[in-house]
NUSE-169405 format. One record per residue (C-alpha): residue in one letter; x, y, z. Coordinates in pm, whole numbers, padded with zeros to 5 digits, always signed. Each point is the difference from the previous one (the first is absolute). Example, Ala and Ser with C-alpha at 12.3 -4.5 7.8 and 13.67 -1.06 7.14 Angstrom:
2
A+01230-00450+00780S+00137+00344-00066
end
This chain:
181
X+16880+06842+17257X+00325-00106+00173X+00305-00159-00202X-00022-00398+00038X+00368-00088+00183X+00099-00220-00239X+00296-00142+00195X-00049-00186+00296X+00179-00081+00296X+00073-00397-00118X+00112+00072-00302X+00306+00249+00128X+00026-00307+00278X+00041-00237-00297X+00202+00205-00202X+00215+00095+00325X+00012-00383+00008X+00130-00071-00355X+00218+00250+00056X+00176-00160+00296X+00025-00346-00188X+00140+00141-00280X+00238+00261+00066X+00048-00025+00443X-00108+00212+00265X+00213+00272-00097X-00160+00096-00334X-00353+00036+00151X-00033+00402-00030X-00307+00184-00077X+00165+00093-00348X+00048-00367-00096X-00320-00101+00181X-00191+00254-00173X+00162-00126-00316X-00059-00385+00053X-00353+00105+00085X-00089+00254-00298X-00060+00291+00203X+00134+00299+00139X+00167+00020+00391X-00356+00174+00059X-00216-00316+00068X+00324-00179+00190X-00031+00341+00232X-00425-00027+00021X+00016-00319+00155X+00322-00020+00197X+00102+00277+00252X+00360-00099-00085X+00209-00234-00166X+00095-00158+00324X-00340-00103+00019X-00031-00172-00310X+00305-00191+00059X-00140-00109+00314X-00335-00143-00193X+00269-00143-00245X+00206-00169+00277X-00358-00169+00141X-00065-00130-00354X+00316-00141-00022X+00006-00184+00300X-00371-00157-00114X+00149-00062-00326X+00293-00247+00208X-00243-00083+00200X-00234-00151-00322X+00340-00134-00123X+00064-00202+00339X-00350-00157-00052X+00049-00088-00350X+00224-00287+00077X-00102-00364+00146X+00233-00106+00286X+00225-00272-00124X+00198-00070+00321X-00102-00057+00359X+00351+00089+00149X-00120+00360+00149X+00149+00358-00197X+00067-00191-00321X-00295+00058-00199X-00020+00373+00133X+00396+00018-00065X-00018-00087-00366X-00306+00212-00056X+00198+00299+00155X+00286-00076-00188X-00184-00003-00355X-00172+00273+00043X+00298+00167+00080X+00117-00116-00371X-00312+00028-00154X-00077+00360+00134X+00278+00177+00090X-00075+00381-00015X-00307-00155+00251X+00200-00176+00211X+00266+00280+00052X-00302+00239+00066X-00127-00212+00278X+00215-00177+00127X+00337+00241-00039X-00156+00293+00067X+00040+00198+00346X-00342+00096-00030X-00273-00222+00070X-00267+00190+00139X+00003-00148+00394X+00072-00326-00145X+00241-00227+00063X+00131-00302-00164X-00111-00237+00143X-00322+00183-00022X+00068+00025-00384X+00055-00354-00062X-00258-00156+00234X-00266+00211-00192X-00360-00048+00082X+00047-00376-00058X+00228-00051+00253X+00249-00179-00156X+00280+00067+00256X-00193-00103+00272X-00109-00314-00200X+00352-00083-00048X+00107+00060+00370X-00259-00252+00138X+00062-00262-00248X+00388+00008+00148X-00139-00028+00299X-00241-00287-00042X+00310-00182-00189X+00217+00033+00341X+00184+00318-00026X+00036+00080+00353X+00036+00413-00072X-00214+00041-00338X+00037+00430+00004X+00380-00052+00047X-00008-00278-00299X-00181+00270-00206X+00208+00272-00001X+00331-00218-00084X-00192-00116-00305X-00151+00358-00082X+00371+00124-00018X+00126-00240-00263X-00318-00005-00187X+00037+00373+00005X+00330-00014-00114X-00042-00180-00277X-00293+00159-00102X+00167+00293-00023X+00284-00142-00199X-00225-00038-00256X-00018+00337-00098X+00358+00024-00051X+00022-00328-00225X+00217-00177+00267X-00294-00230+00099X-00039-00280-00298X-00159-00320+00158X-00293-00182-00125X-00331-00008+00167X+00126-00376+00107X+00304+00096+00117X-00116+00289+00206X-00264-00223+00168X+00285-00230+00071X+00246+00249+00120X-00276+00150+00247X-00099-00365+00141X+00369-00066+00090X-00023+00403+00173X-00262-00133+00216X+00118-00326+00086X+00323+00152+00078X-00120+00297+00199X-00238-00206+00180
end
C-alpha cells in the first residue's frame, strides 16, 4: 500500500504565505519553508519543480489577498482615486512585507501595475471613469499623476516617514485631485 502524502500543496502555499507576512520575500527558502511547514525540503520539491515556481503561486495569492483587502472597505468618497488611494496606502502600512513583494518587486509575472492594482475588480478602471463622468477632460493622464503620489507615499510608509491619519490622507489625496485636475 502506498505512503499517504501527508503534505499538500496548500498547506506549503499557506505556509509560503505566512512566511512572506512575517519575515518578507527574502526569507522564503525551502529550509525555512520546510521549517514553517513541519516537513522536510522533500514535499516542497514533490510538488514544485522549483522554487521559482512556488514564488510565482505565492505572488498570485498575494495579489488575491490585496485584492480581498480592496473589497473589504465601503467607499466613503465620490471624488474618483480617493477611496482606492487610502486603501493602497493602508495596506501598504498594514502589510508591508506584502506590499513590498507586490508592488516593489521587479518581478511580477507579465503583470503590470496597473494590472496589479486594478485586480479582477477593476478598481483602476472604476476610478478612471468616475474622473471622467465628474469632467476631467483626460481621465488616464489624471490617473497616473495621482498613482505617483499615492505611490509615493505609500511607500513612505515603510520607512516611517509617512505618519498621517486615515482623515488626513483622504484629505491630502482630494486636494491631489482637485489640483491635478
Amino acid at each position: 500500500m502506498a505512503r499517504k502524502e501527508s503534505i499538500t500543496k496548500d498547506m506549503l502555499i499557506n505556509a509560503a504565505f505566512t512566511l512572506l507576512c512575517e519575515e518578507g520575500a527574502e526569507q522564503v527558502t525551502a529550509r525555512k519553508l520546510a521549517a514553517k511547514a513541519n516537513c522536510s525540503t522533500q514535499p516542497i520539491f514533490r510538488i514544485y519543480k522549483n522554487m521559482d515556481e512556488l514564488i510565482e503561486e505565492l505572488f498570485a495569492k498575494a495579489c488575491d489577498f490585496f485584492q480581498e483587502y480592496c473589497g473589504r472597505f465601503e467607499k466613503k468618497t465620490v471624488a474618483p482615486f480617493v477611496h482606492l488611494g487610502s486603501i493602497y496606502i493602508r495596506f501598504a502600512a498594514e502589510h508591508k512585507n506584502l506590499f513590498e513583494f507586490i508592488f516593489l518587486s521587479t518581478e511580477r509575472f507579465g503583470r503590470s501595475m496597473y494590472d496589479l492594482v486594478n485586480g479582477s475588480e477593476g478598481y483602476v478602471g472604476k476610478e478612471i471613469q468616475s474622473a471622467a463622468l465628474h469632467g476631467c477632460q483626460n481621465p488616464s493622464e489624471l490617473f497616473m499623476k495621482m498613482w505617483i503620489f499615492i505611490h509615493g507615499a505609500a511607500c513612505m510608509t515603510l520607512t516611517g516617514d509617512y505618519d498621517l491619519s486615515e482623515d488626513e490622507t483622504v484629505q491630502m489625496i482630494k486636494e491631489c485631485y482637485h489640483s491635478f485636475r
